[in-house]
C-alpha positions in Angstrom: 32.2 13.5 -21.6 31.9 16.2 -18.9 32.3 15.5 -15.6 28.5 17.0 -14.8 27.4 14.5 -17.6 29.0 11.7 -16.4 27.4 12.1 -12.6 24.3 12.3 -13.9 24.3 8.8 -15.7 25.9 7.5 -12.9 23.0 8.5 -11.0 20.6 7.6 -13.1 22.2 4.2 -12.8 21.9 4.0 -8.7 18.2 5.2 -9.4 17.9 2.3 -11.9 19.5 -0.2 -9.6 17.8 1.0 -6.0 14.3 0.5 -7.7 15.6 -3.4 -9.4 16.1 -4.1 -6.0 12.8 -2.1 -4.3 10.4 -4.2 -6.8 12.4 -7.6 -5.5 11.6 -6.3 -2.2 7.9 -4.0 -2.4 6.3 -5.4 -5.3 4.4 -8.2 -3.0 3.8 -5.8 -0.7 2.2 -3.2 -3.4 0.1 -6.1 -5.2 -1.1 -6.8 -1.7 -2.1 -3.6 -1.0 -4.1 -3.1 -3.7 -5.5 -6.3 -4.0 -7.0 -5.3 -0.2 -8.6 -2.6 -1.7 -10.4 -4.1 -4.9 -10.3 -7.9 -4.1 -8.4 -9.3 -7.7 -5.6 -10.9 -7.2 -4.7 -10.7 -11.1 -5.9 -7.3 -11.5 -3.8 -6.4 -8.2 -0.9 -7.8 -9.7 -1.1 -6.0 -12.7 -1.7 -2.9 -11.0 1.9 -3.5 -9.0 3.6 -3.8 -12.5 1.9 -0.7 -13.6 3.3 1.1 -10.4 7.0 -0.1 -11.2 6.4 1.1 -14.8 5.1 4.5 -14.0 8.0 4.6 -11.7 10.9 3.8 -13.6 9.4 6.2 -16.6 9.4 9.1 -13.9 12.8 8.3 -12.6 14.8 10.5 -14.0 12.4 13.6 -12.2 12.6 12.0 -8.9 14.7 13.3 -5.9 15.4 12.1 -2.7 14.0 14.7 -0.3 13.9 12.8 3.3 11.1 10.7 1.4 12.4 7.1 0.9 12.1 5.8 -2.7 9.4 2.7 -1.2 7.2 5.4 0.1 7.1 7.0 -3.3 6.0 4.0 -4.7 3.5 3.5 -2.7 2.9 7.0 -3.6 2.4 6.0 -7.5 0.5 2.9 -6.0 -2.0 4.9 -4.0 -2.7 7.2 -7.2 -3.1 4.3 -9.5 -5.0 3.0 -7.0 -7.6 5.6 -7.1 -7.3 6.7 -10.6 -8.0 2.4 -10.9 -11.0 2.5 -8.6 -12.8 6.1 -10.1 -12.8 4.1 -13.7 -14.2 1.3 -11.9 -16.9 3.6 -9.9 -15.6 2.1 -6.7 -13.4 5.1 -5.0 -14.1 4.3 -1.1 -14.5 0.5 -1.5 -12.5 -2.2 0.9 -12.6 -5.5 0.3 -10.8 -7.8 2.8 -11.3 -11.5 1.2 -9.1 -13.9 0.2 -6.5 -12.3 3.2 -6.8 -15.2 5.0 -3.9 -17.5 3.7 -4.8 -21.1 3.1 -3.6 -23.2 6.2 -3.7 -27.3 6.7 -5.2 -26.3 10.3 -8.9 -28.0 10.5 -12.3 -26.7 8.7 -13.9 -25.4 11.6 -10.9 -23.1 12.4 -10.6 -22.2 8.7 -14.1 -21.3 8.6 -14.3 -19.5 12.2 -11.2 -16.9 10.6 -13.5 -16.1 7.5 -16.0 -15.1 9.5 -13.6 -13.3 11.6 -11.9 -11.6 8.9 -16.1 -10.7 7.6 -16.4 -9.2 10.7 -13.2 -7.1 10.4 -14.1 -6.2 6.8 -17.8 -4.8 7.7 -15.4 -2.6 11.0 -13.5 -1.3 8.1 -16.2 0.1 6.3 -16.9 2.1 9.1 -13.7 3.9 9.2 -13.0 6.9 7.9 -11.5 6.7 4.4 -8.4 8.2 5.6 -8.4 6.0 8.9 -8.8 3.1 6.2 -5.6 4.3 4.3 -3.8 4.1 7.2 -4.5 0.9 8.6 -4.0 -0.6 5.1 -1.2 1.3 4.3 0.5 0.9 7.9 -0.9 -3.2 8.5 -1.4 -4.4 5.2 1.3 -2.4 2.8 3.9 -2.9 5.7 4.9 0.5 6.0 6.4 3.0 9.1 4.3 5.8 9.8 7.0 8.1 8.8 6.4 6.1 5.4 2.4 6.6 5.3 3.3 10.2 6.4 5.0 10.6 3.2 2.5 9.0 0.9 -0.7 10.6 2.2 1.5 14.2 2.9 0.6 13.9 6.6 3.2 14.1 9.2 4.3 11.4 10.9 2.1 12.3 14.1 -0.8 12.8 12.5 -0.6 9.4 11.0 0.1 7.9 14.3 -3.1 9.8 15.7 -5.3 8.2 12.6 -4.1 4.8 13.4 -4.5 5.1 17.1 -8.2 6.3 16.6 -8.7 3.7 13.6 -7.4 0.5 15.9 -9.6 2.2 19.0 -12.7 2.4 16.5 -12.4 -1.2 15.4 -11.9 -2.6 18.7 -14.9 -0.7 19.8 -16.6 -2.3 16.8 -15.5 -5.9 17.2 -15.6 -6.0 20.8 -12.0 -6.8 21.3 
């Protein structure tokens, strides 16, 4: 076996292994993301598999250029995530339910948040559908803006600005 030969499979292999380890780490993270978006948690799940399995398929073509391998999942997530929501009819829809984690704190607390989180969901809407990626992306997918940057093909300030305007735009709308 050639040398060349050789350092591709071993590259191949710390491909293989760095995305094992990204789907312990991301795939929450990526179901959760798209479950903000279309509101299924089963659906959202199955989604995130989807995004692990179109990613390790397209592994071999993928190169590190300054992008971290998370952002390009969330790159595959976002495109599934579209492609997912044009079948569906549903392309700028936001749905914020269920977020709210179940607590042992009392009804009337529990019940104040849901309407809280109602509120925040009818602000969203509002937003434009970049300025919705972001906050999702950035408060809800966990990701730096350097990362978001990456995954919309926006530079890093730009997706600073977005979320500066979005999170002034929803406090306007919320009255925070």
């Amino acid at each position: 076996m050639s040398a060349e030969v050789k350092k591709q499979i071993d590259e191949q292999r710390e491909k293989e292994n760095r995305l094992a380890s990204l789907y312990d780490e991301y795939f929450d993270r990526i179901a959760h993301y798209i479950y903000v978006r279309i509101g299924d948690r089963n659906e959202a799940e199955d989604l995130a598999g989807d995004v692990f399995v179109k990613a390790l398929e397209s592994l071999k073509s993928y190169k590190e250029r300054g992008i971290p391998m998370q952002a390009w999942l969330f790159r595959i997530a976002h495109n599934a995530l579209v492609d997912h929501l044009r079948k569906k009819g549903r392309v700028t829809t936001v749905s914020i339910e269920g977020v709210t984690i179940m607590t042992r704190e009392d009804p009337v607390a529990a019940a104040e948040k849901n309407i809280e989180m109602e509120k925040v969901n009818e602000a969203m809407q509002k937003l434009t559908p970049e300025q919705r990626e972001v906050v999702q992306l950035r408060f809800f997918g966990g990701l730096s803006s350097k990362e978001v940057g990456a995954i919309l093909q926006k530079s890093d300030g730009a997706v600073r600005e977005m979320q500066r305007a979005a999170v002034e735009r929803l406090r306007t709308l919320l009255d925070w």
